[in-house]
GULO-14909 format. One record per atom (N, C-alpha, C, O, CB): x, y, z. Coordinates in pm, whole numbers, plus 50000, padded with zeros to 5 digits. Glycine has a CB too. Layout:
N
XYZ;...
END
This chain:
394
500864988150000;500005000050000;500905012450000;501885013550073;499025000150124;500525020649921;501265032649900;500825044849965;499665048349983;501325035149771;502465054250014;501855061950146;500525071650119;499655075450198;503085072350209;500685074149978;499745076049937;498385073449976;497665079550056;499965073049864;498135062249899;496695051849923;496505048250098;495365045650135;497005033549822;497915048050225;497415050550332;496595062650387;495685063150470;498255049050386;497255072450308;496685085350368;495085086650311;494215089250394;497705099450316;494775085050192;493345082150145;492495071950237;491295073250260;493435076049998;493395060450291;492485053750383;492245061350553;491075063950581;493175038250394;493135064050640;493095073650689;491945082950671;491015082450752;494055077450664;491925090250586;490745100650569;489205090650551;488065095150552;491125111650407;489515079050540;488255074150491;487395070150608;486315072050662;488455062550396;488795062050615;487945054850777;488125060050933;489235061050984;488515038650803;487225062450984;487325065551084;487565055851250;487865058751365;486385072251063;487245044551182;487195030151282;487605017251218;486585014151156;485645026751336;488585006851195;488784999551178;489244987051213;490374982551192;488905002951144;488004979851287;489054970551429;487784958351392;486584957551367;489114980151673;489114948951410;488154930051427;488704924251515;489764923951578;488214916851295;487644919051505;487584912751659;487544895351666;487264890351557;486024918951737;487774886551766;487394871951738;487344873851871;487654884651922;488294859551659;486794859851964;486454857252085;485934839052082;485264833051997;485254869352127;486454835052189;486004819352227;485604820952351;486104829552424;487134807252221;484744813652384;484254810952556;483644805352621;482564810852602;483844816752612;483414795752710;482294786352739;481934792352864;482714797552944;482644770152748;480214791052876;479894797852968;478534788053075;478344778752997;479504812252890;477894786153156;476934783753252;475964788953219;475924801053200;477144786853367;474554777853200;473234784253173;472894780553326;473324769653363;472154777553035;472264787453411;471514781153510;470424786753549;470174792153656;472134779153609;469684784853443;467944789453431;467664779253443;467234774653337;467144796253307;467674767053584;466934759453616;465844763353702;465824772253788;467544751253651;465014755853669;463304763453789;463594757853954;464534750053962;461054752253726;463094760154047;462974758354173;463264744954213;462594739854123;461784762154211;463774734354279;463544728054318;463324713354222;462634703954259;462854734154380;464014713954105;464124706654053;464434696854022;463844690453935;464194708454033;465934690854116;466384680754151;465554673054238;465574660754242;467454683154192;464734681254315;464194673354413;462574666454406;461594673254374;464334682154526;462504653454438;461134646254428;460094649454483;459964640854570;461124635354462;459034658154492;458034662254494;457084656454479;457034647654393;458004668854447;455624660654587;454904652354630;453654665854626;453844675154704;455494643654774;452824665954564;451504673654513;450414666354665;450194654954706;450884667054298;449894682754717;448814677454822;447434682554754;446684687854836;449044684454992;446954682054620;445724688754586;445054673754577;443864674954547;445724700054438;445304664454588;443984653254550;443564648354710;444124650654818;444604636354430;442524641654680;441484636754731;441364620654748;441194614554642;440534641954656;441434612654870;441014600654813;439974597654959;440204601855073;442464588354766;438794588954914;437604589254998;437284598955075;436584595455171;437564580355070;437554610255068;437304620955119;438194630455207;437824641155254;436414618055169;439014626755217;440064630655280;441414637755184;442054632155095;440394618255354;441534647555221;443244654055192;443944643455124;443634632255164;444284657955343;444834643955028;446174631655004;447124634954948;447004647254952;445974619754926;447804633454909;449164634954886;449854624554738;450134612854766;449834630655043;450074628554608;450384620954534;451734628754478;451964640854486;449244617254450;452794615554400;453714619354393;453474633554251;452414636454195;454614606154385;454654638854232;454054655054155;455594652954083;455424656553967;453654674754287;457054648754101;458104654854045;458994638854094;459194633854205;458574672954117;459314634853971;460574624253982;461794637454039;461854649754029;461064614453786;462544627654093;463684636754151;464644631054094;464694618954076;463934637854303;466044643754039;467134637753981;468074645854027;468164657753999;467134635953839;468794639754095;469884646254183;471354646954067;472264651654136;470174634754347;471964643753910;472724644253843;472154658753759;472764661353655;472924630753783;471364665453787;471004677153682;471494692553694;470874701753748;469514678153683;472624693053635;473524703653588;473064714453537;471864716753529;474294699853504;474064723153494;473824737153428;474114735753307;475194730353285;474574748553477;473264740153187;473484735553055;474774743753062;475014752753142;472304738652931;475734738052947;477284746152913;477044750252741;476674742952649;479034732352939;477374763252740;477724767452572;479204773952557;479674782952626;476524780352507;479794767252454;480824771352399;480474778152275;480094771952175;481664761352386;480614793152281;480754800652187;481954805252095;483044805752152;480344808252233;481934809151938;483174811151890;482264827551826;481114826051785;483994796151768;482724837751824;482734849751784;483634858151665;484724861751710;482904853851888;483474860851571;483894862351448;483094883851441;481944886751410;483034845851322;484004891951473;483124909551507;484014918251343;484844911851278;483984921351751;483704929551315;483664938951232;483234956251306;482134959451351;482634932551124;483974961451301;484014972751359;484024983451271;485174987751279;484964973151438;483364990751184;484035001751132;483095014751114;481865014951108;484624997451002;483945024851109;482975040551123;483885046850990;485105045050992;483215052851322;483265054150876;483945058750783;482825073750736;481605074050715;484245045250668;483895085050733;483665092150691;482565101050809;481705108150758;483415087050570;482625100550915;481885104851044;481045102151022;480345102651123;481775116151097;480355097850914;478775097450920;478295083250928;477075082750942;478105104350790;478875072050922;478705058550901;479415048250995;480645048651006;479095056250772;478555037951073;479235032851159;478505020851150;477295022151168;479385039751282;478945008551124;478414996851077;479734980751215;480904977051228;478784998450835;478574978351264;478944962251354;478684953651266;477704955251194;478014957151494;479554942251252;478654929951235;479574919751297;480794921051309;478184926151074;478964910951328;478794895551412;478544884251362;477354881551340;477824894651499;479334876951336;479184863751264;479834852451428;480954853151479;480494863651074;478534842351476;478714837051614;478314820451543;477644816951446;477484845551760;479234811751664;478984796351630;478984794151731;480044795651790;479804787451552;477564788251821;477784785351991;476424773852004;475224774651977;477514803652118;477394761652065;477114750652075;476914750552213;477814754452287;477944742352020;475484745452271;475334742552391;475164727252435;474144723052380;474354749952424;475564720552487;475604708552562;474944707752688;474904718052756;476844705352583;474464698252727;473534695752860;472694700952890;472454705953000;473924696452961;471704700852745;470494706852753;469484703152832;469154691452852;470064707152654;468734717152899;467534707553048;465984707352924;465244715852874;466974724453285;466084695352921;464514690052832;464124684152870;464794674552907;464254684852719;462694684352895;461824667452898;462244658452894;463044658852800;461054662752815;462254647552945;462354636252833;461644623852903;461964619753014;464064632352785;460414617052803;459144611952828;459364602252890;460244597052820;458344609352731;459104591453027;459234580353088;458304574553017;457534579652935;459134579853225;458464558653067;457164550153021;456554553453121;457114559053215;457154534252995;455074549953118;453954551353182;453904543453345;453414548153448;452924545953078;454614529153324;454504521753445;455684529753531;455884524953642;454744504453422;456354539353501;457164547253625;456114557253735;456284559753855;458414559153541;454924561853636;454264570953744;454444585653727;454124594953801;454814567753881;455164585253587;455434598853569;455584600253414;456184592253343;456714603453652;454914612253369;455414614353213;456484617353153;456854614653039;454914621753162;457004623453241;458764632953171;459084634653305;458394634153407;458784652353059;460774637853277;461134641653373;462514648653286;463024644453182;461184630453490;462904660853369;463684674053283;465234662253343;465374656253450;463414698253375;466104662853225;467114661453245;468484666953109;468354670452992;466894648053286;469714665253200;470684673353090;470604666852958;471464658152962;472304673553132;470224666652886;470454657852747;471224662052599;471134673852567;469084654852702;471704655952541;471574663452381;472904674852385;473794676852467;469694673852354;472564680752259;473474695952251;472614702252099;471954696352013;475794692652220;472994715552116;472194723552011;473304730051968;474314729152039;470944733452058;473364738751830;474094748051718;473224759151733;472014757351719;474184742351550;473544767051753;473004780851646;474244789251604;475084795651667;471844793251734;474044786951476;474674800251399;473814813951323;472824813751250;475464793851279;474614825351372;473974836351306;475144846451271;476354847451291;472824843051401;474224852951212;474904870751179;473874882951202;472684883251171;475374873050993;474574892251260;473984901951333;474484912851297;475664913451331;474054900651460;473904926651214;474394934951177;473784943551236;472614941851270;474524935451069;474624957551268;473774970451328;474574981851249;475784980051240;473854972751520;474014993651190;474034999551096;473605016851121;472455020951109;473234991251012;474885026151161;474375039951207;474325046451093;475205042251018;475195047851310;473635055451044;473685065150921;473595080250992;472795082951081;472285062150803;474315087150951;473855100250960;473725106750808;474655110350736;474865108251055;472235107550777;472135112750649;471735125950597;471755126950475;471465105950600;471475133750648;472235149850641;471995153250819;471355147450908;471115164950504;472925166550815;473925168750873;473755183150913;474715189650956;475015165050797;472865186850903;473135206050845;472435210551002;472705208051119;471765214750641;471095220750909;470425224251004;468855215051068;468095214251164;470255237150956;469085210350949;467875197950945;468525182350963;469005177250862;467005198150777;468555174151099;469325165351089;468545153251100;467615152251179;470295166851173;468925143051013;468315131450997;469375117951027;470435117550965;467725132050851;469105109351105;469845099751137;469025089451152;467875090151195;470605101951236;469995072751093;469375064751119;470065050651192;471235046851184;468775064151011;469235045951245;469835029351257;468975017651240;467795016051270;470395026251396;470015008151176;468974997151149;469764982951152;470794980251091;468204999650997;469044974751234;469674963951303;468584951851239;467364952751223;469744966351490;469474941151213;469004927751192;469794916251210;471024917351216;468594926851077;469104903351221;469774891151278;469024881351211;467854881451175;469764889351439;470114870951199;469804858051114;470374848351244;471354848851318;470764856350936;469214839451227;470054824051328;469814811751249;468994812051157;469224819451510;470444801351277;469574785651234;470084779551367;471014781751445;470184774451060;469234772751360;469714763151492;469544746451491;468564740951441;468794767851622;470384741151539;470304726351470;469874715851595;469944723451692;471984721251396;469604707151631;469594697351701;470704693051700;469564694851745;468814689651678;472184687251698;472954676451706;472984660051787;473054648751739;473804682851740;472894664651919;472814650751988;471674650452117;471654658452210;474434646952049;470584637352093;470124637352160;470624624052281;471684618252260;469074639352096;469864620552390;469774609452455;469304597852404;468084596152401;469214611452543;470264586752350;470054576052267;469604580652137;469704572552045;469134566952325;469184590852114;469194596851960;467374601551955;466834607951865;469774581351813;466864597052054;464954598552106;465094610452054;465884619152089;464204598352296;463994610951936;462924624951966;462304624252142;462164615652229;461204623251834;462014641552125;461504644652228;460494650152202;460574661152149;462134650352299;459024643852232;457854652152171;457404657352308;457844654052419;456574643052077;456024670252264;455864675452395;454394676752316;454224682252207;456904689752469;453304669852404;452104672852358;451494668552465;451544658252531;451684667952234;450644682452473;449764680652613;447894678252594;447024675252676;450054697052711;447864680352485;446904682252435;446074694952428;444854694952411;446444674552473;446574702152436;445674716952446;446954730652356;446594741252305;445314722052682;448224725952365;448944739052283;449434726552195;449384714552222;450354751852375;449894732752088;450414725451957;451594719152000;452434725252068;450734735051828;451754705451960;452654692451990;453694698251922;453484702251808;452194676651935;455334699851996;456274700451952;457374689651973;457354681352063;456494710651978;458764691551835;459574678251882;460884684351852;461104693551774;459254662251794;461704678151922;463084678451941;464244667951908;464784660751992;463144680352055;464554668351754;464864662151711;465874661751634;465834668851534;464224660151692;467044653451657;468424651951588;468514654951450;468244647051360;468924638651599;469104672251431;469084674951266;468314685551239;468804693151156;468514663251175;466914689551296;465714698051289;466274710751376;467334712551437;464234690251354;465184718251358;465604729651444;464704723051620;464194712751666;464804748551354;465014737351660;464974734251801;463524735151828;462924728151910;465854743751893;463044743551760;461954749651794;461064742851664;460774750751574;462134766751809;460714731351653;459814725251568;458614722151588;458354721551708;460174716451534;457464719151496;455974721051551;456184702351463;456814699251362;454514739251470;455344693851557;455064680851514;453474674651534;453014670651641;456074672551588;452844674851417;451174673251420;450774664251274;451424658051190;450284691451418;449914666251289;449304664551131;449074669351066;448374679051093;448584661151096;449524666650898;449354679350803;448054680450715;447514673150632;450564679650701;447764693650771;446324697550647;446474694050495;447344696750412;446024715550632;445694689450492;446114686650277;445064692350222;444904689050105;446124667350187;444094701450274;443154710350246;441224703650249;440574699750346;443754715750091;440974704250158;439654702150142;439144697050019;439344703849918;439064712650167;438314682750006;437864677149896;436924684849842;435834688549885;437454665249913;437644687049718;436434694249626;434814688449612;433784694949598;436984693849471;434974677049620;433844665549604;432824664849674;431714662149629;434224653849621;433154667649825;431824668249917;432354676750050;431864677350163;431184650749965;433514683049998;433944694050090;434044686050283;433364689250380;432464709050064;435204675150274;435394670050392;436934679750432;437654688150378;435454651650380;436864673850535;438944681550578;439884667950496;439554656150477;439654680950855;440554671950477;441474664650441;443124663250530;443454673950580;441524669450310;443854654650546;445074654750627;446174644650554;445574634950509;444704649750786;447274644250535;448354637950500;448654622850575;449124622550689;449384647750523;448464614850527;448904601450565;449694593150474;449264588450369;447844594250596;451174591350534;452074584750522;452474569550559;452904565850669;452624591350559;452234560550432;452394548150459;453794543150422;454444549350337;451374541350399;454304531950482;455614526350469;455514513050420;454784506650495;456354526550593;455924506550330;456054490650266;457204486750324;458044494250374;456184488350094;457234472750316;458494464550365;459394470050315;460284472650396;458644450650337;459604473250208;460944479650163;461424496050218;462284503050162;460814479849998;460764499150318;460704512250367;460464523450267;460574534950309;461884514650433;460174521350153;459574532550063;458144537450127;457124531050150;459344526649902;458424549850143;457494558750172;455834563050072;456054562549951;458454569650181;454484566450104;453574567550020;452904582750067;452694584850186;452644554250023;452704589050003;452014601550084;450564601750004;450384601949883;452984618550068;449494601550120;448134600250038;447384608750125;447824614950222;447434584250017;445894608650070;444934621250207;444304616650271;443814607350207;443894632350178;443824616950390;442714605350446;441474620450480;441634632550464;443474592450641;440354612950528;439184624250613;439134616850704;437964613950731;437584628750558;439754612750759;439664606550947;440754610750948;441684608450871;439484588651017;440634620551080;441924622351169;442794611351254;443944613351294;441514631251266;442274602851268;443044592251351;443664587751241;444504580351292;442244580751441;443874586851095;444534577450999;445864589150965;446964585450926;443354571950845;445544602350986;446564613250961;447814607351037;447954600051135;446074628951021;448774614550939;450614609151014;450504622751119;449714631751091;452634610550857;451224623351224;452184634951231;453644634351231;454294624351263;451944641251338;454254648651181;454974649451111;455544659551136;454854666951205;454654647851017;456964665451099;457314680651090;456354688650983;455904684950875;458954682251042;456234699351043;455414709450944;455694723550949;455074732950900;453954708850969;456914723151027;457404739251051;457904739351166;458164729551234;456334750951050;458154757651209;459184758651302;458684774551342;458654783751260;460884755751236;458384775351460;458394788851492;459614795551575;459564801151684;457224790551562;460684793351495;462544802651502;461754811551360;461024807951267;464844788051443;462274823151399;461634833551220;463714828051150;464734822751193;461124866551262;463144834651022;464444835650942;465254847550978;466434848750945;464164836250791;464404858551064;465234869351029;464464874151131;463334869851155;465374876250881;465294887951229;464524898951312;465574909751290;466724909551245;464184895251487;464544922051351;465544931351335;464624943051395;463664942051472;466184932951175;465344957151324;464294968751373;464764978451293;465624975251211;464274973751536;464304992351298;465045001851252;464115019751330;462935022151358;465044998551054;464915025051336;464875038551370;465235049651325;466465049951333;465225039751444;464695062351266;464405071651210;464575083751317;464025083151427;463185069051151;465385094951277;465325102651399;465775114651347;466935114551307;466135097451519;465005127351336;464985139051274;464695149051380;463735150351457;464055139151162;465745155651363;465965171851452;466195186951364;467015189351276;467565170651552;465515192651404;465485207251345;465545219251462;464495224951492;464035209051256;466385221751505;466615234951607;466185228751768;466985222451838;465365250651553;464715232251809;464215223451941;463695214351915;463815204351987;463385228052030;462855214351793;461915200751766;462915188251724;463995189551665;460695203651625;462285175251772;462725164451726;461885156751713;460755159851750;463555159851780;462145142851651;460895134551610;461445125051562;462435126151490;459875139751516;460795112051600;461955100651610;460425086251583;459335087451639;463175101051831;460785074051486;460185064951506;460625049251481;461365046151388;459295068651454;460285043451539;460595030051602;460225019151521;459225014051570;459945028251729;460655012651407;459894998651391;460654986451415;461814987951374;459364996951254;460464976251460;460654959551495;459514955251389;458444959951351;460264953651687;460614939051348;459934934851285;460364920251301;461544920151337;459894941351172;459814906651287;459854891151233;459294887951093;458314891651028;459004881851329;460174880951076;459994872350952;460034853750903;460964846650865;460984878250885;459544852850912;459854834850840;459154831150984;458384840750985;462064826250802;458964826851059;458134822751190;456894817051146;456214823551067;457784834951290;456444804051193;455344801551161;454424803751346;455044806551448;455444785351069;453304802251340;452664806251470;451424798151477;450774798051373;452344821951481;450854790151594;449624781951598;448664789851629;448434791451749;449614770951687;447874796651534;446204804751642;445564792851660;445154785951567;444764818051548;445454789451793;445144781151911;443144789851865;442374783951789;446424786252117;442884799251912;441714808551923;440874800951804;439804795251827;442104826751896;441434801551684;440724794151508;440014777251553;439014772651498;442634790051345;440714771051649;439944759451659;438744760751756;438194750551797;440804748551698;438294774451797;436834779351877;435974781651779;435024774851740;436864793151970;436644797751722;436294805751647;436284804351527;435454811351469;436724813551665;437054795951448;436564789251295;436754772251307;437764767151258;437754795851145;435904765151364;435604752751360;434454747051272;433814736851298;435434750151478;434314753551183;433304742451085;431824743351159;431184732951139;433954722951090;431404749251207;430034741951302;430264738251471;429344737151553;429644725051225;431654736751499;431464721051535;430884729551735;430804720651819;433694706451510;430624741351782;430524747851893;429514758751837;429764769451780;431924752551954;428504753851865;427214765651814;426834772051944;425724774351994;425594757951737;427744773751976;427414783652146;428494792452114;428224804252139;427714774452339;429804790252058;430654801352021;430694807651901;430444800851802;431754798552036;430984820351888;430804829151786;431894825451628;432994821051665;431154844351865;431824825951539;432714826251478;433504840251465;433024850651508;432294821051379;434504839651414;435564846351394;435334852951206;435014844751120;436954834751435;435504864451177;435224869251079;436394866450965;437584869350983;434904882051114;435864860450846;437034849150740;438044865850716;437794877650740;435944838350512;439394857650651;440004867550610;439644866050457;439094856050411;441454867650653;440094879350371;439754876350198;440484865750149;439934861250049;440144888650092;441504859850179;441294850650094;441224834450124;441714823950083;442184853550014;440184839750231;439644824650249;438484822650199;437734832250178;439504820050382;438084809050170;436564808550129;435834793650188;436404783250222;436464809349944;434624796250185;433744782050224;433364775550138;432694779750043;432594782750291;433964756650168;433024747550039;431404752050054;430724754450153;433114727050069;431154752049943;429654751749961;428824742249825;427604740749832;429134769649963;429434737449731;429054726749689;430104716149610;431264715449650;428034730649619;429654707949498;431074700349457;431354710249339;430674718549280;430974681649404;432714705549330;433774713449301;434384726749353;435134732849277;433584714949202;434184731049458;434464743049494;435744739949514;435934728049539;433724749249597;436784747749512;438174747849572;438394757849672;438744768549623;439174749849472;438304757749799;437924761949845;439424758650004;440154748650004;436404758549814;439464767250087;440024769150199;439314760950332;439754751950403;440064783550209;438344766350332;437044757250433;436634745450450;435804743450361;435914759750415;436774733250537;435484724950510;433994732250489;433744742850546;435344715550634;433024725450402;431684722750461;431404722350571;431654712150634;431234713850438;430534737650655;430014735650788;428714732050807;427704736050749;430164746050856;428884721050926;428134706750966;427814710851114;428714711751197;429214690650953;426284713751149;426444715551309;427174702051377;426994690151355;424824717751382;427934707951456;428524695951544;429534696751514;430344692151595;428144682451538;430084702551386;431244699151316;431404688951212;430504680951186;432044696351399;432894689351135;432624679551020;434144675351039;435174681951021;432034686050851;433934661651082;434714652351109;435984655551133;436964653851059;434654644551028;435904662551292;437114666051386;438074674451283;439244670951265;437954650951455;437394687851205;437934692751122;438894704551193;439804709951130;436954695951026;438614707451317;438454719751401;440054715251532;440624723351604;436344720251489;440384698151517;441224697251614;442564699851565;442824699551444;441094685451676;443504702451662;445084703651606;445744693751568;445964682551613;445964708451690;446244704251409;447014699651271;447374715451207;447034725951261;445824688651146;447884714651123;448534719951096;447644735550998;448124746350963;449444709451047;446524730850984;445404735150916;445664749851008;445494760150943;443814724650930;446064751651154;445764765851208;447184769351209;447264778451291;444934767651362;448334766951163;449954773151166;449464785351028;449134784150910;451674756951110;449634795651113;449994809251005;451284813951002;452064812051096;449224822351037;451574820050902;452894830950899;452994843651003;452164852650996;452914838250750;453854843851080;453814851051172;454724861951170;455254868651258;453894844351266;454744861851040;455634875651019;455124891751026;454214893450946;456164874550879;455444902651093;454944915151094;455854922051087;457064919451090;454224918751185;455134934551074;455984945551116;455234958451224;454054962051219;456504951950970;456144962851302;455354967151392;455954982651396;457134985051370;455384957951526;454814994451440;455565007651459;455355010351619;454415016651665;454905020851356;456525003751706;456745005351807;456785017151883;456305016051996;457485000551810;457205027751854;457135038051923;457505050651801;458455051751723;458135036152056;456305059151827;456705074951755;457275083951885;457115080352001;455055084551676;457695091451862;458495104351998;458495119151936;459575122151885;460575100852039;457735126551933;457665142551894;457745150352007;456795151852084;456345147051822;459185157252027;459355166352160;460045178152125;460805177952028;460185159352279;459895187952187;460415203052176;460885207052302;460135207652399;459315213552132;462115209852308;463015216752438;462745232152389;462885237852281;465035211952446;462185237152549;461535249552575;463075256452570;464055250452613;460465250652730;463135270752510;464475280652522;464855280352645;464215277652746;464325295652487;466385284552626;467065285452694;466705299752821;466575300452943;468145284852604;466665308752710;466155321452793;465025320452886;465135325152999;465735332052703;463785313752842;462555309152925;462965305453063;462795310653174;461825296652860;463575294553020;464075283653164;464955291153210;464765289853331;464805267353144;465925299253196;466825304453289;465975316853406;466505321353508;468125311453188;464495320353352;464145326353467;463145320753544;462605325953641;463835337953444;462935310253499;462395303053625;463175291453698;462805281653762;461115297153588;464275295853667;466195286453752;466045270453723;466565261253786;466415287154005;465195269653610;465175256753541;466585251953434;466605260753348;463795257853452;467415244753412;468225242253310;468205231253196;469105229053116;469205241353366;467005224653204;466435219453069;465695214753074;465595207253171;466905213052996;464435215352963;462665210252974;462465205752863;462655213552770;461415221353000;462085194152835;461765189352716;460265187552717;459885181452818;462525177152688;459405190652643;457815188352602;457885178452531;458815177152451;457025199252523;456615166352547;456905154252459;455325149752434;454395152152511;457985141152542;455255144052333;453975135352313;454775122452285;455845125052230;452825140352179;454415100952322;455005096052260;453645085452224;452605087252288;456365092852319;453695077852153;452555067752085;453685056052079;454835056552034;451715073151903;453075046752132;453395028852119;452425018952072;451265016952108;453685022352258;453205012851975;452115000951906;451145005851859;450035001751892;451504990651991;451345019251740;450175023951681;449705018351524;448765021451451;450375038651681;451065006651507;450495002851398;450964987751354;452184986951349;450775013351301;450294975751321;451174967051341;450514962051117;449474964151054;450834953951533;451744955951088;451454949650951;451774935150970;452824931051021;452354956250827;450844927850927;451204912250879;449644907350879;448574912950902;452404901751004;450154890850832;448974887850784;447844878050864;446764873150835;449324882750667;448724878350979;447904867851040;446884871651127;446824882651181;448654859251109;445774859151147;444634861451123;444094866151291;443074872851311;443974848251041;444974861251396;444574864051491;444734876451600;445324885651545;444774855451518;444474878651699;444894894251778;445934899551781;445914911851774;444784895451903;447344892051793;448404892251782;449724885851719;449814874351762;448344892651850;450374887651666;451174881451547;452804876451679;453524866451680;451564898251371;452784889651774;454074886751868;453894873451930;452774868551914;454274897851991;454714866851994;454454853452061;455844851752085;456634858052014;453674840951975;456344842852192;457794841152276;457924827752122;457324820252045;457734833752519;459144832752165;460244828152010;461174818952040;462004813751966;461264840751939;460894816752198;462104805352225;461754791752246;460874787652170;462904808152347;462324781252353;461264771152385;460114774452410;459834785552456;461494764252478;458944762052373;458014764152447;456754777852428;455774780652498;458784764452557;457294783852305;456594791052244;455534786852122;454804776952114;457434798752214;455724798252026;454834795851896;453674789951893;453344782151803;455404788851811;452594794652037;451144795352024;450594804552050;450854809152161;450534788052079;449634811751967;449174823751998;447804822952074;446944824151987;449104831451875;447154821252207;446414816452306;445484827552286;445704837352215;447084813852446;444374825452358;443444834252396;443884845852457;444164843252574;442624828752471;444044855652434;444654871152490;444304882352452;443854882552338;445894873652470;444344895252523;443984908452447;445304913452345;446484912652379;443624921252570;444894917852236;446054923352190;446624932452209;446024942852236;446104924252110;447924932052200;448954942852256;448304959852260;447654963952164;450404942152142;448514966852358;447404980852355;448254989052315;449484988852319;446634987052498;447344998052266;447925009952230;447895020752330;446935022352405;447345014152117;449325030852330;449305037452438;449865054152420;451055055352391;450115028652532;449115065852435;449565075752406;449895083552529;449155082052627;448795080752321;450935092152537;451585098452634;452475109652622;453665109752589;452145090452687;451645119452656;452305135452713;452275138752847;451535139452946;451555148052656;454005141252787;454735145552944;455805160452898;455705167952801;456045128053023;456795160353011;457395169953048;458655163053107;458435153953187;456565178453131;459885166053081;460845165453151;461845174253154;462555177953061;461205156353136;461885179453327;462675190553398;464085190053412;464025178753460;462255191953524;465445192853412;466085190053446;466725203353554;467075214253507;466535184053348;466795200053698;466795215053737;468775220453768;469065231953800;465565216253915;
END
């Protein structure tokens, strides 16, 4: 490089530093009392108080361990531009999961260290200052990519989790972590407008058959998705002119699939004529004779043949975008405040969650993204909240 071409870099960049990092670290988000065997006093036997066992006890249950590897990017060029990014590989071992007993123990699961998980991502965060003058506009905008893998389980067991009331998930060597395992919708017979579901048969030769059944008990379950999104992020907007400023907020998910739990009340075919239905979105439609192609079963009071139970028929896209917070405030003069021995006042109006985009069908599109998530339950949706204030500084 020529002293030249140093000095051009010099002027260019203002920050230029990378970074790497290794480290293994202690999860110990274990719940209360976990090692220990537990004994439930809510039942009853001939009338009397009793006491039944509630918690296998496992006195070998550790703190999950992750070894992380860190790969950073540092740079600011030209004062106005300042860009992170993060490329991470962190493997956790002695994961605390379920994992299902047989039945003649007296217990369904019991949490122990098992397995190990991958996630890799990249994480970028992104400052702009895009003019500069008397009118100033600045921005930032942050996003993140993960995948996450299963690697090793205990004897190699899936781990399913189905309780019967939130959508059956599994944990399984190769899949992501966060997988949904049910039966798959295969839509609706044009013919006499029944539900339809995916059933997978196997021949001696282990060749596989994929066909449709209308009985739910003949349906496979199966992987059918994953509520990890492909992508999150946010971005912020922030404009100043003399006292006024004004600033707004969006977060957003992408690729996430989500169970509306609420759709097997509120759009069941018939099958609960005491509950209301739920109003269709456009581009759904109802069979209503043969040949229709259609989104809907045929509604049947009572229902039409367990069309309404969980499968895969209620997983939506749970992708949005949300306008988290607007902020419009004006700092009162200097001269003002100096005679009432004040030294800075800001006037503010701010609005949260005034606007959310995506397509799914139920109150809320947000839902916890980690274990044990990706059902969207009976709930109010997120509120909207407006607020003017004042802040003094004396």
């Amino acid at each position: 490089l020529s002293n030249e071409g140093f000095m051009k870099g010099q002027d260019t960049f203002d920050l230029l530093k990378f970074r790497a990092s290794y480290g293994s670290t202690g999860n110990a988000q274990i719940g209360n009392y976990q090692t220990l065997g537990l004994y439930s006093f809510s039942s009853q036997y001939a009338g009397f108080s009793a006491s039944t066992p509630f918690q296998l006890a496992n006195n070998d249950l550790t703190w999950e361990k992750a070894k992380t590897f860190n790969l950073g990017l540092d740079m600011s060029m030209f004062k106005r531009l300042a860009l992170n990014v993060d490329v991470y590989d962190k493997t956790s071992a002695a994961l605390l999961l379920n994992v299902q007993l047989p039945y003649t123990s007296g217990f369904s699961s019991v949490i122990q260290n098992v397995g190990s998980v991958r996630n890799r991502g990249l994480e970028i965060n992104l400052n702009t200052v895009n003019l500069n003058g008397a009118f100033k506009w600045e921005t930032n905008v942050n996003i993140a990519f993960n995948k996450s893998k299963v690697l090793k389980l205990d004897n190699g067991k899936d781990i399913i989790t189905d309780n019967g009331f939130a959508p059956p998930t599994i944990v399984s060597v190769g899949h992501d972590l966060n997988s949904f395992y049910m039966r798959k919708w295969a839509g609706v017979d044009p013919a006499n407008g029944d539900p339809l579901w995916e059933k997978i048969t196997t021949d001696a030769n282990g060749n596989k058959t994929t066909t449709t059944t209308n009985l739910l008990s003949e349906a496979t379950s199966q992987f059918v998705g994953s509520f990890s999104p492909d992508f999150t992020g946010g971005f912020t907007n922030t404009f100043t002119y003399k006292a006024f400023s004004l600033s707004a907020f969006f977060n957003f998910v992408s690729g996430n699939e989500v169970f509306n739990s609420s759709r097997t009340s509120f759009d069941s075919d018939g099958a609960y004529e005491t509950v209301n239905n739920m109003l269709p979105r456009k581009d759904w439609s109802r069979w209503e004779k043969a040949g229709d192609i259609a989104t809907h079963p045929k509604a049947v009071f009572g229902g039409n043949k367990n069309s309404n139970k969980i499968s895969s028929r209620y997983l939506e896209d749970g992708s949005y975008i949300r306008l988290r917070n607007v902020n419009l405030g004006y700092e009162l003069p200097a001269s003002f405040l100096s005679r009432v021995k004040v030294s800075n006042a800001r006037i503010f109006v701010s609005g949260d969650n005034l606007w959310t985009g995506t397509k799914f069908s139920g109150m809320d599109p947000e839902i916890s993204l980690g274990p044990g998530g990706g059902n969207s339950a009976d709930r109010y949706p997120i509120s909207k909240k407006i607020l003017f204030g004042i802040n003094i500084s004396l």
